[in-house]
N, C-alpha and C positions, 0 to 999 in steps of 0.2 A: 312486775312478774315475780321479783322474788319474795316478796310478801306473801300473795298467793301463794307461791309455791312451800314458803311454808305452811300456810295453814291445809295446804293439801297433804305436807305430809305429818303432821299433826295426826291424820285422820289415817292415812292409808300409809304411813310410813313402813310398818312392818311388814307391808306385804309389798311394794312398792321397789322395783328398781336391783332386784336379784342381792341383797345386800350380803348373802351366804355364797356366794357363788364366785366363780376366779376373776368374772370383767362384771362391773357396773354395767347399767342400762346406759351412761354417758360414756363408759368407753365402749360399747358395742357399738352403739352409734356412730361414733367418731373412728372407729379403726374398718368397722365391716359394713357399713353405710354412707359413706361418703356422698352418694347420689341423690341423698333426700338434705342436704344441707336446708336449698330452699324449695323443698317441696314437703307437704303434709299429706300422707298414707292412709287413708283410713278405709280401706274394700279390704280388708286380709281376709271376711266372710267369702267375698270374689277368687280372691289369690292372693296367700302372701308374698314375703317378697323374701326371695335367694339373699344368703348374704354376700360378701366380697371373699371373704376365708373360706367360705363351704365350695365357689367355684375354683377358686385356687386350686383346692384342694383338689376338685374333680379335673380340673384340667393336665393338673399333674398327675394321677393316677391316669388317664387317657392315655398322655402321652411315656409316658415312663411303663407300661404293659399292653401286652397284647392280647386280647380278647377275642376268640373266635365260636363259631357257630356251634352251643352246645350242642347239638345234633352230632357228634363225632367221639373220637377215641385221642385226637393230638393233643398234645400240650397245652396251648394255647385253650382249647375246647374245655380240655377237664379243668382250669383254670376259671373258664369263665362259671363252667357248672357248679365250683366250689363257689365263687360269687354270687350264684341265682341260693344255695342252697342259705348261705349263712344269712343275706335279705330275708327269705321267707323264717329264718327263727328271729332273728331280729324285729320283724311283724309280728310274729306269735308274743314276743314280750310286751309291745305295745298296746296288745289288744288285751292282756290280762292287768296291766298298769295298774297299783292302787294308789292310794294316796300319796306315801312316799315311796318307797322301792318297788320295784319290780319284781313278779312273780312270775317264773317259769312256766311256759304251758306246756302241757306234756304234749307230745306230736301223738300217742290213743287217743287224745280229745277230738284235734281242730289240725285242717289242711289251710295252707296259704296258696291261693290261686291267683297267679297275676293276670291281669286283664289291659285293658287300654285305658283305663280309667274308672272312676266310682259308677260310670251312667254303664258303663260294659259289664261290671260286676252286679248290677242288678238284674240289665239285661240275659244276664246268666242267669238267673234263677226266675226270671220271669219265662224263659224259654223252656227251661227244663223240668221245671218243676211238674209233678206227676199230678196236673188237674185232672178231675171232671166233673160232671155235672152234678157229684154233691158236696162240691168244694167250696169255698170262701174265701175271699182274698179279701181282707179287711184291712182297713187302713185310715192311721189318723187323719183329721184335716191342714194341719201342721206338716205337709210332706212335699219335699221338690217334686215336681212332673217327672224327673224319672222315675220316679217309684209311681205315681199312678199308671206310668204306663207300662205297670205290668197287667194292669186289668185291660191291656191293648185285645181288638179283635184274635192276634197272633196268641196270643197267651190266654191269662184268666177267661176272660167272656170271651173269647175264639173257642174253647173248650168245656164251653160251656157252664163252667162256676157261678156262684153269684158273687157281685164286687158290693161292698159297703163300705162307706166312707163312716166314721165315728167321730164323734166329740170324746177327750177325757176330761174328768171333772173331778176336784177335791171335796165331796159331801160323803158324812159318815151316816152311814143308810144301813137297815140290816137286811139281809136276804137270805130268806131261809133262818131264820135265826140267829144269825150268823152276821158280825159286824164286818164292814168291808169301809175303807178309809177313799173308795175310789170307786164312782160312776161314768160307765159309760156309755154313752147314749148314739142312737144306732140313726143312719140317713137312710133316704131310700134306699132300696134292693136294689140294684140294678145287674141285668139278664138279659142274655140274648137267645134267641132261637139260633141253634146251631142244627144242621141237617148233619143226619145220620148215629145221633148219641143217644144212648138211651140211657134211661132214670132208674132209680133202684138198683144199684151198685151194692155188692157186698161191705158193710159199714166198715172192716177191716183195711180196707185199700182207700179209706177217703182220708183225705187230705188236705187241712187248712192254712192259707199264711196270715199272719199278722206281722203288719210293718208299722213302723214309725221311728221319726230321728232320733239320735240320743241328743240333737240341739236344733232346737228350730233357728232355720236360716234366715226367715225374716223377722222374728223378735227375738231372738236369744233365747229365751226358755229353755232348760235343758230336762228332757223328761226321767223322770225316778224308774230305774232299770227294774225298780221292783214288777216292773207294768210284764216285763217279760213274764215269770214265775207266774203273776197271776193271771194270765192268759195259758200258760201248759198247765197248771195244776188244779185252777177253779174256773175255767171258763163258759162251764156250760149254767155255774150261779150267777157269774159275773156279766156275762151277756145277757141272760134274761129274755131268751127267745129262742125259739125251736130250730129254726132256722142256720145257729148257728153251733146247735150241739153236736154237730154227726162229728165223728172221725176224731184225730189228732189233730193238734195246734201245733205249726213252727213257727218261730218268730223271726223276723229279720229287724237289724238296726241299721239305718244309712247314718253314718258316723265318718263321713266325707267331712263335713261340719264339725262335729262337737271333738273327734280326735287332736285336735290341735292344738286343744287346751286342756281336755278329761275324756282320753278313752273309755272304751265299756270295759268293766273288769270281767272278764268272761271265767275265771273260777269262781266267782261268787254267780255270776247270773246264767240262766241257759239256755242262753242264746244259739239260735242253730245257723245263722247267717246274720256277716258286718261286712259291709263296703266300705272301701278304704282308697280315698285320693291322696296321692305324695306332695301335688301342690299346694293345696292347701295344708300341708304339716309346715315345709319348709321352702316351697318358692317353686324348687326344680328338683328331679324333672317334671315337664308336664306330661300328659299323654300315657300316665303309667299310673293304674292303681290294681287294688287286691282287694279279693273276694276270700274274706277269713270264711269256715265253711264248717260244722260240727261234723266229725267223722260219719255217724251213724243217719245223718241228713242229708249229706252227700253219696251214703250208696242210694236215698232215694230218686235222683236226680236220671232226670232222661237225658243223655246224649244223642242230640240230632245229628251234630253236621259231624261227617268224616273226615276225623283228626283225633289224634291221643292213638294209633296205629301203629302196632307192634310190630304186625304180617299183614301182606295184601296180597295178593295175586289180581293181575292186571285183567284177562283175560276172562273170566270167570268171577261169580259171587261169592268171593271169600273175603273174609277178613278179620284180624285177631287184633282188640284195643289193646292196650297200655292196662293194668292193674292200679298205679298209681293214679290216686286221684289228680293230683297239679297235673298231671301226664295228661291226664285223660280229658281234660277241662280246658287248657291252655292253645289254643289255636294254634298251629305252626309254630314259629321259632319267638320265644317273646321276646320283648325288647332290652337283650341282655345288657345293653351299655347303659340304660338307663337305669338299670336296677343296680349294675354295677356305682351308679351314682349316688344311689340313696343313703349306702350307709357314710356317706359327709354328713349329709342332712341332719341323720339320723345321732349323730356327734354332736352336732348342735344342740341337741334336742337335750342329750343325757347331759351334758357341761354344766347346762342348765337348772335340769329338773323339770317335769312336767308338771306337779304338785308348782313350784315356784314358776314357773311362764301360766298356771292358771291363776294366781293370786295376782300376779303382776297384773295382767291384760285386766281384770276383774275390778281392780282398783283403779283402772283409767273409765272401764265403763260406768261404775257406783259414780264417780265422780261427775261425767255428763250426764248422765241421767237425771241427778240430785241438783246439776244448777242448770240446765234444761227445765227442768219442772220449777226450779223459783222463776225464773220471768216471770215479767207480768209488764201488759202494756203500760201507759200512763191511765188508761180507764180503768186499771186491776183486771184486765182478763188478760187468761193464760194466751203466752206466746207460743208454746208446744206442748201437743199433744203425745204420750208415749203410747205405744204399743207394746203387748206383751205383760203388763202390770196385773196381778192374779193376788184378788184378796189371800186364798191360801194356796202356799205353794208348797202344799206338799208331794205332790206328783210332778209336779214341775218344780221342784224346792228349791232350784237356784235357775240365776241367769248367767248367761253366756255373757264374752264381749263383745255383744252386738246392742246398739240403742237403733231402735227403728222406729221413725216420728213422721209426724206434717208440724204443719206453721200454720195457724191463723192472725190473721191484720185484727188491728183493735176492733173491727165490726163485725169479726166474728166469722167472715169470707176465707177462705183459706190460700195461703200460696200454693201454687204449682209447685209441684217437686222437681219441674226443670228448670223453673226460676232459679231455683234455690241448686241445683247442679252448676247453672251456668253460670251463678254469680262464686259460688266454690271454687269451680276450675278458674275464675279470673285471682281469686285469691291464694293460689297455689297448692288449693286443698281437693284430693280424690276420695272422690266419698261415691256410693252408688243410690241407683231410684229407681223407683217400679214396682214390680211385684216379688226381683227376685225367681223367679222363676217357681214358686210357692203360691198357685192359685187359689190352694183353699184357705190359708193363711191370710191372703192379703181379703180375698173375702171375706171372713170372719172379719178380722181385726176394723179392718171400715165400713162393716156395715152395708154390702154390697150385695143384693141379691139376686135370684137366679134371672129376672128378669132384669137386672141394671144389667148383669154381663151379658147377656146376648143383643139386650139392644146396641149396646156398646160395641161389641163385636160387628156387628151387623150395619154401626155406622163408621165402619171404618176403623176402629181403633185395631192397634196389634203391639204387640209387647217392642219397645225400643224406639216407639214411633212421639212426638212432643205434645201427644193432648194427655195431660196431667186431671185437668177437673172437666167432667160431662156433667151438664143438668147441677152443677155445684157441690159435686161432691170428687173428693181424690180419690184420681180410680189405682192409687200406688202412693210409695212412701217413700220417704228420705229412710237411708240406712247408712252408719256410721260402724264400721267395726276393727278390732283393736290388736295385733300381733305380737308377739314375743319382744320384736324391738322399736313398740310404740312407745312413746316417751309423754310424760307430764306436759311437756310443752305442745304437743301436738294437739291432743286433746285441750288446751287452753287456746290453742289458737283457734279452734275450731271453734269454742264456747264462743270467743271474743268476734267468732267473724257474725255468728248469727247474731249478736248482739246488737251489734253495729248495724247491720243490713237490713233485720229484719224488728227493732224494736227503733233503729232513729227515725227522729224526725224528719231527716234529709230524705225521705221514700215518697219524694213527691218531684214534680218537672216543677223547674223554673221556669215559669210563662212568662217573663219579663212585662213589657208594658202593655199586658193585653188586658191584664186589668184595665189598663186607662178607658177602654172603651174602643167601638170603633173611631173617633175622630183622632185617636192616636196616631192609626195606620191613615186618617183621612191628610193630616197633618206633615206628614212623613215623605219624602221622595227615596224610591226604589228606584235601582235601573235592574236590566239585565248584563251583569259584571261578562258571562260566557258562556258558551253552548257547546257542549263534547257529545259527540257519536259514538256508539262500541260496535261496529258493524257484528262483531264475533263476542260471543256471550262469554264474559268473564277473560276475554283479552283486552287488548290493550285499545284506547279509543283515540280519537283526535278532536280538534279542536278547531270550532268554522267563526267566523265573523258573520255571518247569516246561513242560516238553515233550510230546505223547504218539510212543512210536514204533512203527515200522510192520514189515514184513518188508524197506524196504528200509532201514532203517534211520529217521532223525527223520520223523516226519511231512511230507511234500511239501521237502523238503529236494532240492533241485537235480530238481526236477520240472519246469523251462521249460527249455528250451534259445532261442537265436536263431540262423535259419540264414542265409544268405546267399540272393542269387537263382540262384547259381553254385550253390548248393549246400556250400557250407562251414558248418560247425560254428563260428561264431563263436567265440571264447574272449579273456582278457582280456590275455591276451600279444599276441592279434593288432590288439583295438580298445579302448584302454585308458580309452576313453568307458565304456564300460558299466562301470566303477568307479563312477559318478557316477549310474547310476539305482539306489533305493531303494526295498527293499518291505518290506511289513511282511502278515501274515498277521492275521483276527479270527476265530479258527474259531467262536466264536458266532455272528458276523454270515453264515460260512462263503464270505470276501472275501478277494481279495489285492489290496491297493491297492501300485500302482507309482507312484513317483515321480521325475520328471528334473527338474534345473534348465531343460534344455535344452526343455521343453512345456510348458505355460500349465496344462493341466488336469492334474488328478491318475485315473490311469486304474484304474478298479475291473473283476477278475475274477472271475468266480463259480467260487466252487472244486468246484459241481454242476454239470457237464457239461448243457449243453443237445444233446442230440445230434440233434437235427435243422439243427442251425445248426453243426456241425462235420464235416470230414472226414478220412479215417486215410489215411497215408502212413507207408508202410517208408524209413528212415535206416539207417544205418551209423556208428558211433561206439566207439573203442576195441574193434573187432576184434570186437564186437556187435551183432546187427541189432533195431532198436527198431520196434515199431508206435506212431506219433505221431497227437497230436491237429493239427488246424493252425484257425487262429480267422482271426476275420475280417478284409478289408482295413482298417475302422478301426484294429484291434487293430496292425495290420502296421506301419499310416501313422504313429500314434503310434512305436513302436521305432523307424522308420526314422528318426522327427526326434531322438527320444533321442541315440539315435550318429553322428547324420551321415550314415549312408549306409542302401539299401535292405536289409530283411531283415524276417525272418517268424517270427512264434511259436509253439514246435509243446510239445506236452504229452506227458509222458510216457502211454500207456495203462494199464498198469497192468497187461496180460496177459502171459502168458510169452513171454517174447524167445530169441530164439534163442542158444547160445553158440558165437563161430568158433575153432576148435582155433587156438593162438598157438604156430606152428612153426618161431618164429624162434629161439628157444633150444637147451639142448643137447638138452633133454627136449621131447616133447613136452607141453603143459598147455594146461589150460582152467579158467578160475572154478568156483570150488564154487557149483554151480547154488542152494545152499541159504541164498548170503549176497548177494541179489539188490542190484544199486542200479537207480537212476535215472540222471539222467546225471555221477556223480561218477566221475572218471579212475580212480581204483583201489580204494577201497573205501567202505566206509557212512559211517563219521567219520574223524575227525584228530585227535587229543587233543593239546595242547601244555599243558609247567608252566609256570606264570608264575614259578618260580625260574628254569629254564630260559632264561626270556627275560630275566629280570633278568641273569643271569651274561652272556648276549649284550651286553647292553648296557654292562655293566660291560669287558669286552672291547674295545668301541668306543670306550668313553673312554679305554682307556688307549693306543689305538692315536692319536687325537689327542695326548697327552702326550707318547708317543714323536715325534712329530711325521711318522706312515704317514700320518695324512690329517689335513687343514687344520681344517675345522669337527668340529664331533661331530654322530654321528648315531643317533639313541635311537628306536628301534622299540615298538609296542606288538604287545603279541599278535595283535590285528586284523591285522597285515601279514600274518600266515602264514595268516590265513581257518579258524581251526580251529572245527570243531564245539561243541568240551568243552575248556574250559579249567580245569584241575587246579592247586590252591593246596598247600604243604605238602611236607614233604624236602628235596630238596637236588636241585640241578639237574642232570637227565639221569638223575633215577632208573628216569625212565618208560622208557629202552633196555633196562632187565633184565625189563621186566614180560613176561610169557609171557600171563597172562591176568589181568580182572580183574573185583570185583562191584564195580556203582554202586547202592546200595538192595537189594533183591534181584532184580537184572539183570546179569546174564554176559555177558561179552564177551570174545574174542579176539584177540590183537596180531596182526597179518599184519608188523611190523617194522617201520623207521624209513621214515619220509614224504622222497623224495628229493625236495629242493628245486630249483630254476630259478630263472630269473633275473625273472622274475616278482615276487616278495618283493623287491627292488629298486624295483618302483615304488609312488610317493608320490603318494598323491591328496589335497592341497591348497587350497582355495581355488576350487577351478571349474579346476586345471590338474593336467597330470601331469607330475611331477618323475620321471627317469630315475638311476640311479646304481650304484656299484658296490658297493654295502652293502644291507643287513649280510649279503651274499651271500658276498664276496670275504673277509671276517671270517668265516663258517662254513666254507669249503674250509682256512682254516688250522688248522682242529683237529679239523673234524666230515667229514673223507672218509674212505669206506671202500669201494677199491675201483672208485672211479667215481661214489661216489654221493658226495653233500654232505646228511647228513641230522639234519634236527631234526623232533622230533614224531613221535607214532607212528599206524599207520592200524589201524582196529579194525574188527573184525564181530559183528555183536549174535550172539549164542550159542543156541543150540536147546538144548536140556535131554532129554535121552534120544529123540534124533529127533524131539522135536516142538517148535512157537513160543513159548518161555514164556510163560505166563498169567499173570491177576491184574490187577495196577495198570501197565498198560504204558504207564508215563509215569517221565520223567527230573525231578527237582527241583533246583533249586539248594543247595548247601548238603549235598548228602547225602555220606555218607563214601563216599572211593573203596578199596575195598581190594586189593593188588595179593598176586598170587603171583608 
């Protein structure tokens, strides 16, 4: 690392690490980030992160004054109003920023309007603004959803304008004689019939916007403010279509993004509208940005809703607004404690220098970018792909601290971007994937057109949801981005994880002796080691010396669910209490007794339906619709004390459920209607070998002795909750089994059981322990493809279309024999 580190600062030293400033980038870290010791930050494009000195700071100004309802005359009140006042010129500095000091805005120029944040401050002027039907709302392809949706029904195309979406491009072209260093080229029209507006408006009163970021969110790119000036002063050469001559041009920047490193300098550019989030500057607060606003753009602005209200009379249609623009624009009372927080932030911010946190962040991103693009697998192809890379960037002449990629495998196939999230998170790294919330960005940038995204759409996919590649292509990207107190190391760790993960050799399962063939496993004696039941899905199960099983597999095996009052499908990833209630089944008594620490009584169910005292309700689970039983408010009151919070116990019925066709693949599929479950996520059992796990844990100790992790951590089979736990071979035979008999019962491998981070938690003592094992230990030798898998998932077998007969019961002890 320190070799690296110098030749990194070799390269970026000068700009690297605030060297002019009163703390180093290593004592920022160590005095006002304590919390990232062992964790690696890289969303600051998402949120950055608050430091430990800026909440101090707030917390003791909270506590040490009183701040009360600027809406008044008291102390307290004029108080806070002198805090609302000195924030909004504090913003006015921000926003005229140059490179090194700060220029005064005059308040003749530009209004600071608080909002509830940057998507409120647009939605302000998507509302207000004085469309109609010979208006234009034009907008780059480079732009968050909140800015397209000002061309929402309610707005732009509600009022009939036309919306265009544009490309900017760096080609020096002349038009009209006339050289211009920037093309821009125009999408479709898009227009709606609006009933009751009519065409041919006096040219006087018409009204155009242009938006675009001053940084794109998903590649960094930061666009040349010059784009403003040449949109108000040549726009009807520089458009090149009739279409979008009429009337004036105002501009708007969402500078939510690129403020955090290089504001727009609004004395130099003429800019008539800038949205402004405070989280993204410095952490907190959330929930609070500003709508900077050019004086003479804001008297164009329509005020709908009533507020900004000087005089009213109750009774009668009267009413006199506010003169003041922030008055008149500001909903009710804004959120003065939160603005009273900003200027800490904002302390931060000057200590530093923004000129110096752009250079900083800048030289962390130059630097992945540059060894990101050297990979190369062992066959010389690139390991990542960048996004955002612009032969000339003179419109976009620099980039932000955002790198946003994919990973291709040596064959040229690509990783999933939640592969690569999930193996991060195990590595103690946050990084973000998707689209970002930049749909025409992530289109561009992959190549994705209007017809991939609606079929997409159309088969299911939705933003946040784990299908990464449709028809083999990424429908989203990896995105790294870099804050004020990211450090050298962080970014090295990040290099060093993709290195490892996605150029080693180790990116393949150990199939142990399946090579050998089948006489391997012919050679081999298997027993069945044990058999556990979860009657309750993601509680706690038990354990039988013989079994009987059913069509959908063990007898009432994940036959309870617990749902929420919302309506959620609890599970143990999301409430890791229900680890800790236990049940046990007496099918002679024909009872499931439940047990909590957390209730005094031990709760008995009859597993004979009283159906006069139950009633059925349709759910939805894993892409399935269920007819459920639901029991009584005892039955409810009990769970709810279990886990701490409200929910309800519903029963599998036991009738045919219906199957929802899963069109999110390349293929369309749906479950073999003939290997029915209850509510278990993909199939009837799980089978794990206790060699298996023993080699896992042999693994983990040697990763202590290397000295990868501090303690040792020793798993038992119970972590992975498997059904059938299998004794005998050599560990990872059960990856070659195709199908196998336990006694004379048949069953089918559907393949390896993709793990989660789930198997990670430890239940202890009446707590749960959280950790990166033996999860982060199986992605180093058990991925394939995206999946991390140990254990295999089986379906009980039909015997010439029908349910095998005889002794349909599992014992312990019985041989398992595999083909």
């Amino acid at each position: 690392m320190a070799t690296a580190k110098e030749e990194f600062l070799k390269e970026f030293g000068e700009h690297y690490g605030y060297p002019n400033s009163p703390k180093t980038i290593d004592q920022i870290r160590a005095a006002e980030f304590n919390r990232l010791q062992n964790l690696v930050y890289l969303d600051h494009a998402g949120a950055t992160l608050y430091s430990e000195l800026q909440m101090e700071s707030v917390f003791k100004d909270l506590t040490s004054n009183v701040y009360g309802n600027p809406h008044s005359q008291s102390d307290s009140s004029s108080a806070t109003l002198e805090i609302v006042r000195d924030a909004r010129q504090q913003i006015m500095k921000l926003s005229v920023i140059q490179v090194l000091d700060y220029c005064n805005a005059s308040p003749k120029d530009y209004k600071c309007i608080f909002t509830s944040g940057a998507t409120a401050a647009l939605k302000l002027v998507g509302e207000a603004f004085p469309w109609s039907c010979n208006s234009n709302f034009m907008y780059t392809m480079e732009n968050h959803n909140s800015v397209i949706g000002i061309r929402d029904t309610r707005y732009a195309l509600g009022q009939g304008a036309a919306a265009i979406a544009v490309d900017v491009e760096d080609v020096h072209t002349r038009i009209e004689g006339e050289n211009f260093s920037t093309k821009i080229s125009l999408h479709q029209i898009q227009r709606r019939k609006v009933a009751g507006l009519r065409e041919g408006e006096p040219m006087g009163d018409v009204y155009n916007l242009f938006a675009f970021p001053s940084e794109c969110n998903f590649s960094g790119l930061r666009f040349n403010l010059d784009l403003a000036k040449i949109i108000k002063e040549d726009s009807s050469r520089i458009l090149g279509t009739s279409v979008c001559n009429n009337g004036r041009w105002l501009v708007l920047i969402d500078a939510a993004k690129g403020s955090a490193t290089m504001p727009p300098d609004l004395s130099k550019y003429p800019v008539d509208f800038v949205a402004l989030s405070f989280y993204k500057l410095f952490g907190y607060p959330t929930g609070l940005g500003a709508l900077v606003v050019r004086n003479d753009a804001a008297k164009l602005l329509k005020k709908s809703y009533f507020s900004g209200v000087a005089a009213s009379i109750a009774d009668i249609d009267f009413i006199k607004r506010r003169e003041g623009i922030e008055e008149l624009f500001e909903d009710g009372t804004v959120s003065f404690l939160s603005i009273a927080s900003i200027r800490h932030g904002f302390k931060i911010l000057n200590s530093l220098t923004l000129s110096a946190i752009s250079r900083h962040t800048t030289s962390l991103a130059s630097y992945t970018r540059k060894t990101l693009l050297a990979l190369r697998h062992s066959n010389g192809s690139s390991v990542c792909i960048l996004y955002g890379r612009h032969n000339s960037m003179e419109m976009c002449h620099e980039m932000g601290p955002i790198v946003s990629f994919n990973l291709k495998r040596p064959d040229g196939s690509w990783f999933g971007y939640r592969e690569v999230e999930k193996l991060a998170s195990l590595s103690g790294i946050q990084l973000r994937t998707g689209c970002f919330c930049n749909p025409g960005a992530c289109a561009k940038y992959l190549g994705l057109s209007h017809m991939d995204l609606i079929s997409n759409t159309e088969a299911g996919h939705v933003c946040w949801d784990d299908h990464d590649i449709i028809n083999g292509k990424p429908i989203g990207a990896v995105r790294v981005s870099f804050g004020y107190m990211s450090t050298y190391e962080d970014a090295k760790k990040f290099v060093d994880f993709v290195t490892s993960s996605f150029m080693s050799s180790r990116n393949h399962v150990d199939h142990g002796n399946q090579l050998e063939g089948v006489n391997g496993f012919l050679d081999t004696c298997y027993y069945l080691k044990s058999i556990t039941i979860y009657p309750i899905k993601s509680c706690g199960g038990f354990s039988a010396r013989s079994w009987p099983l059913s069509n959908n597999g063990l007898k009432h095996d994940r036959e309870w669910i617990l749902k929420s009052l919302s309506g959620e499908i609890l599970t143990l990833k999301r409430v890791p209490e229900m680890g800790f209630i236990s049940s046990f089944i007496d099918l002679s008594q024909g009872m499931l007794f439940v047990e909590s620490p957390h209730c005094k009584e031990k709760l008995q169910i009859k597993l004979q339906l009283d159906f006069s005292d139950v009633t059925i309700q349709d759910i939805e689970l894993h892409g399935q619709r269920y007819k459920v039983y639901s029991y009584s408010n005892e039955t409810n009151a009990w769970f709810s004390e279990a886990i701490g919070r409200p929910c309800t116990l519903l029963r599998y019925s036991g009738s045919n459920h219906e199957f929802v066709l899963d069109k999110t693949k390349d293929v369309v599929t749906c479950k073999d209607t003939n290997s029915a479950v209850c509510f278990a996520n993909e199939a009837q059992f799980l089978l794990v070998s206790e060699e298996s796990v023993s080699d896992l844990n042999k693994r983990l100790s040697s990763d202590v002795q290397k000295g990868i992790h501090v303690t040792a951590t020793q798993v038992n089979a119970s972590r992975f909750r498997p059904n059938l736990l299998v004794s005998g071979g050599r560990a990872y035979d059960e990856d070659g089994w195709r199908d196998i008999r336990i006694g004379n019962k048949y069953f089918r491998s559907l393949g390896g059981c993709n793990r989660c981070q789930i198997i990670n938690l430890a239940l202890n003592a009446g707590r749960v322990q959280k950790s990166n094992e033996p999860l982060a230990t199986l992605a180093s030798y058990r991925r394939v493809k995206g999946r991390i898998l140990f254990g295999i998932l089986l379906k009980y077998e039909s015997v010439n279309g029908e349910q095998q007969q005889g002794d349909s019961w599992l014992h312990v002890g019985q041989e398992v024999h595999p083909d």
